[in-house]
C-alpha positions in Angstrom: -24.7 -23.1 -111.2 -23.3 -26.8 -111.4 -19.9 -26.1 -111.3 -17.9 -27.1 -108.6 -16.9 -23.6 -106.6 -13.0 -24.6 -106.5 -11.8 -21.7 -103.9 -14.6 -22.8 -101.4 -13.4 -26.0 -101.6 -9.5 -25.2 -101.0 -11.2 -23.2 -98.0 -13.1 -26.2 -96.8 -9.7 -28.5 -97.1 -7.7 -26.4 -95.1 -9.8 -25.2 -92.8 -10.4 -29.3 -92.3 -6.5 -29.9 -91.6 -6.2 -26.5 -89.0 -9.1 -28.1 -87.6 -7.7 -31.8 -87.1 -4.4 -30.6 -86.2 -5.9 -28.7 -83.5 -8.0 -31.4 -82.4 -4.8 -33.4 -82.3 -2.7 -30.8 -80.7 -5.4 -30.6 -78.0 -5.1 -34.7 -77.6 -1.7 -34.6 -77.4 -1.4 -31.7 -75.0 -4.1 -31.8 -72.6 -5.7 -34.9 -73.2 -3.1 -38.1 -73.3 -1.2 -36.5 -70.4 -4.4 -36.2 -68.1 -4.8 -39.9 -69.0 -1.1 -41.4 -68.1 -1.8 -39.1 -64.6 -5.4 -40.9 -64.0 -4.0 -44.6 -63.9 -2.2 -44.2 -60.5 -5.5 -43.4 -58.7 -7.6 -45.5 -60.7 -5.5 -48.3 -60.0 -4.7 -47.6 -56.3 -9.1 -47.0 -56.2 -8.2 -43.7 -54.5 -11.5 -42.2 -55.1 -10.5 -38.3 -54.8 -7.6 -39.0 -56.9 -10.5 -40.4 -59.5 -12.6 -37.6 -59.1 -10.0 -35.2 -59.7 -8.6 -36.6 -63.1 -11.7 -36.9 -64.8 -12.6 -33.2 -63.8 -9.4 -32.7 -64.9 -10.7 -34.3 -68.3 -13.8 -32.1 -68.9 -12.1 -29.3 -70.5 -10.1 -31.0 -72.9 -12.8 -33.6 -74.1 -15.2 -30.9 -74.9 -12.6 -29.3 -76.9 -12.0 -32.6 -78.4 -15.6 -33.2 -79.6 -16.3 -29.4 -80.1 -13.4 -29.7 -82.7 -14.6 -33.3 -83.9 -18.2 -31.9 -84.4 -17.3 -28.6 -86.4 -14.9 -30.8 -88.9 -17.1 -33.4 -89.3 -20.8 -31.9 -89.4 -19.6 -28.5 -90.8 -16.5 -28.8 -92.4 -16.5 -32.0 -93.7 -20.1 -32.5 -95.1 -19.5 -29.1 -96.8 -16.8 -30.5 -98.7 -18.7 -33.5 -99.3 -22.0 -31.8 -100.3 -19.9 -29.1 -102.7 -18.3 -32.0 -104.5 -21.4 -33.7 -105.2 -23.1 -30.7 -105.8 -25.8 -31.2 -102.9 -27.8 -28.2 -102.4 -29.3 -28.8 -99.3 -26.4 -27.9 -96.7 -28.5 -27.4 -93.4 -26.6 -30.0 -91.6 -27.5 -28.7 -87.8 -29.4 -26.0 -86.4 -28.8 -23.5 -83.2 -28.6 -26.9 -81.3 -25.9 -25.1 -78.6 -29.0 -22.8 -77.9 -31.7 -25.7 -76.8 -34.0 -25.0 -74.3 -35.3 -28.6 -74.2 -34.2 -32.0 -74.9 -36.4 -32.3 -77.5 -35.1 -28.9 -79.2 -31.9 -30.6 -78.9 -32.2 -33.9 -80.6 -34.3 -32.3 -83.3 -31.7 -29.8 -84.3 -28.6 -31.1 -83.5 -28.3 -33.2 -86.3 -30.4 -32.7 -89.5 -30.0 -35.8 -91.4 -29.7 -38.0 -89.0 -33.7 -36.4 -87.8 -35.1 -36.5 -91.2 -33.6 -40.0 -91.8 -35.4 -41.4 -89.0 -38.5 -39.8 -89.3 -39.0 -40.9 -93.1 -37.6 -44.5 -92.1 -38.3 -45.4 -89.3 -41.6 -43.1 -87.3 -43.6 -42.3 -90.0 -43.8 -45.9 -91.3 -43.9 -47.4 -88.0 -46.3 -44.5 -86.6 -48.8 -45.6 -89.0 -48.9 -48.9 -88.7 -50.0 -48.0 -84.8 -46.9 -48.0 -82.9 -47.1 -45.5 -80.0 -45.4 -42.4 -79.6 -43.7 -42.8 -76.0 -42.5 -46.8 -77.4 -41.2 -44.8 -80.8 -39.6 -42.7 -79.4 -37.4 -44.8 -77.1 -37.4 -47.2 -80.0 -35.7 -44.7 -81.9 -33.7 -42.9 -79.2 -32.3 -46.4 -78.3 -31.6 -46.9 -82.0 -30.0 -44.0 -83.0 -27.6 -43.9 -79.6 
C-alpha cells in the first residue's frame, strides 16, 4: 500500500507531544531544581556536597534521555519513515538487553551501524586497514 496510513500518523504526533512534555515536565521538575541546589557545593568545592547532587542527578537524566531516546529513535523516525513511505522501520534492536559492548553498539542504533559499515569499514577494511585501528577509528568518529 503507498498511501500514507493517516491515524498512525495522528498516533505518532501525539504520542510525540505526551512524550516531550513529559520529558520537559521531568526537566522542569526534577532536573533544573537539582541543578540551582548543585552550584553551592560546586562552588564552595565541598566534595560530599558534589557527590551528592550529581547522584542526586542520575534518576532524572536517565528519564530525560530514556524519554529523548523513545521520541526521537521511535517516535520520531516513525513519523518520518511513514511520511516518506520508508519501509524499513528497524531503527534499534533489544539494545537494553546487551550482554556485551559490542551487542550494544551494534544494536542500539541501526542506521547509524549500517551507515558506518557501508561507508566507512568496508571500504577502509579492504583497502587493509586493521580491525582493532577501525574500530577505534570508527568508535572515535561516531562519538
Amino acid at each position: 500500500n503507498t498511501s500514507i496510513l493517516k491515524l498512525f500518523l495522528l498516533r505518532g504526533v501525539l504520542e510525540l507531544c505526551l512524550v516531550l512534555t513529559l520529558q520537559i515536565i521531568v526537566i522542569e521538575q526534577y532536573t533544573m531544581p537539582l541543578l540551582r541546589n548543585a552550584l553551592i557545593p560546586f562552588s564552595e568545592g565541598d566534595r560530599a556536597g558534589m557527590i551528592e547532587r550529581t547522584l542526586k542527578m542520575a534518576v532524572p537524566n536517565l528519564y530525560t534521555w530514556l524519554l529523548g531516546f523513545y521520541a526521537f529513535f521511535h517516535v520520531w523516525l516513525n513519523i518520518l519513515a511513514e511520511l516518506l513511505r520508508f519501509v524499513d522501520r528497524e531503527f534499534y534492536r533489544d539494545w537494553w538487553n546487551a550482554h556485551s559492548i559490542d551487542y550494544f553498539w551494534r544494536n542500539w542504533n541501526i542506521p547509524v551501524h549500517r551507515w558506518f559499515l557501508k561507508h566507512m569499514y568496508f571500504p577502509l577494511r579492504m583497502r587493509g586497514v586493521n580491525k582493532i585501528v577501525l574500530g577505534l577509528v570508527i568508535f572515535f568518529i561516531s562519538a
